[in-house]
C-alpha positions in Angstrom: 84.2 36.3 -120.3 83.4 34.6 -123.7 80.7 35.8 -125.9 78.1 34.0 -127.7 75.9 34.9 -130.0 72.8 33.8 -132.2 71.6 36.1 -134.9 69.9 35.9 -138.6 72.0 35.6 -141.8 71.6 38.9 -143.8 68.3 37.3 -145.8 66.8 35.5 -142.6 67.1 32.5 -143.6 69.5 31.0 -141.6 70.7 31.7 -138.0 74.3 32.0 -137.0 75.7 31.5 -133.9 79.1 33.1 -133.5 82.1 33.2 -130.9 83.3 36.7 -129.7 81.2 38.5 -132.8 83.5 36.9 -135.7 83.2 34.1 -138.3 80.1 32.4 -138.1 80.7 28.9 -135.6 77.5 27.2 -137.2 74.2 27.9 -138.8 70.8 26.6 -138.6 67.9 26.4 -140.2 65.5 27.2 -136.8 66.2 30.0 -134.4 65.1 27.7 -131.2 67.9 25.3 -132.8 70.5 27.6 -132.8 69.9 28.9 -129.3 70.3 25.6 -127.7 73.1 25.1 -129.5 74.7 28.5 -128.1 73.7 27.6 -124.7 75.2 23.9 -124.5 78.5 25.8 -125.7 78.0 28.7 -123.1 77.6 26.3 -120.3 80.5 24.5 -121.5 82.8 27.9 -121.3 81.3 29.8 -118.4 81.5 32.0 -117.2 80.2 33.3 -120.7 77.2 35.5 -122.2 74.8 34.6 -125.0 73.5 37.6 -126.6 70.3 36.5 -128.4 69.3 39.0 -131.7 65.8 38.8 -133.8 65.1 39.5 -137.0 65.9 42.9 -137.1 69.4 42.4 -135.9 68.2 44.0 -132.3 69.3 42.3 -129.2 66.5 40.1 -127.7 67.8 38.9 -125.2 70.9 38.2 -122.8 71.7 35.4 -120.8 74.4 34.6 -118.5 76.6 31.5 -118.0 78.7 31.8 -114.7 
């Protein structure tokens, strides 16, 4: 299973979304923005997981693709 996820740039400025925890895919200025973009890529690999993070670098939120 492939893991997604979108989480804040060290200053919050920016949020990342990443593939399997390494190099950062894209960023994007708005959180909701960088979600959907997770999810269309999620849907696209199912069966994945998008592990969604807030400011403080704490998990959010997890949703599966299958």
């Amino acid at each position: 299973m492939r893991e997604y996820s979108v989480r804040p740039n060290k200053d919050v400025t920016a949020w990342m979304v990443k593939i399997e925890d390494v190099a950062p895919e894209t960023s994007f200025d708005q959180k909701d923005e960088a979600i959907a973009h997770a999810e269309e890529m999620a849907k696209d690999h199912s069966p994945s997981r998008l592990h969604i993070y807030n400011n403080k670098m704490e998990v959010e939120e997890t949703r599966n693709f299958e």
